[in-house]
N, C-alpha and C positions, 0 to 999 in steps of 0.2 A: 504494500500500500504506500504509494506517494503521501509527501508532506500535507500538499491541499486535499487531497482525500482524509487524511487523517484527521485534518481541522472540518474539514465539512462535518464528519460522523460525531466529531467533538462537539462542534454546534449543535448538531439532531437531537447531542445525547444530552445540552444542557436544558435545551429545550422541552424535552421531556420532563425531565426533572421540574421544570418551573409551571405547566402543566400540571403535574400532579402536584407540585404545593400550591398551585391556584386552586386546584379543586378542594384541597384539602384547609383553604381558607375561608372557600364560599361556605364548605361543610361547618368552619364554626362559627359562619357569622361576617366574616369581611368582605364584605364585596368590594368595597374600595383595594385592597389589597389584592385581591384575584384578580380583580380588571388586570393590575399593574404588573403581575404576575407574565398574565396571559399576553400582553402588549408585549413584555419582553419575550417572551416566548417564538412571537409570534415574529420579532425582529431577528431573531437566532434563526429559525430557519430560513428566512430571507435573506439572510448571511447566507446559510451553509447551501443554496441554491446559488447564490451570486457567483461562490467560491467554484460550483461545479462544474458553473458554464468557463471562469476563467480560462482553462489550460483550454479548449477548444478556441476562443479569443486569442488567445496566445499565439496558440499555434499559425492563428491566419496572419498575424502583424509580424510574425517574426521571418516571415518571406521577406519583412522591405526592410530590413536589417540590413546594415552598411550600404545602402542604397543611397550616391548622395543627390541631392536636389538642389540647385543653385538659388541662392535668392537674386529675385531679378533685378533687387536696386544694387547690387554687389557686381554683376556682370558686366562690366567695363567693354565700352563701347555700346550701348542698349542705351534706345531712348527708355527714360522713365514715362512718362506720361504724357499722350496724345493729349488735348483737349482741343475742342472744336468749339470755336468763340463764332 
């Protein structure tokens, strides 16, 4: 299992856990606290979904890796900008 695998499942698995102490707060009464529970919760997998898609992201930008691209106002002899008055 790769690093970003290993943090993804990390997140699922805190995730969980704050899930079951939400539940286990509505159970005695805080609902203010479960909300808050569940909002993080809910943030954690949104994490460890983010983290998933990364290495597939990755993979497509690291083709233009050392790719260079000149900037145009650097390019000696290039007009910079037509304007039509």
């Amino acid at each position: 299992m790769s690093d970003w695998e290993d943090h993804a499942a990390s997140m699922r698995d805190r995730a969980t856990r704050l899930f079951a102490t939400a539940l286990k707060a509505r159970d005695d009464g805080n609902d203010a606290y479960a909300e808050e529970l569940t909002r993080l919760a809910s943030e954690a997998i949104d994490e460890a979904a983010d983290i998933e898609k990364a290495p597939t992201q990755a993979t497509g930008a690291s083709s233009h890796v050392g790719q260079h691209v000149p900037n145009p106002q650097r390019v000696k002899g290039r007009r910079r900008d037509r304007r039509v008055e």
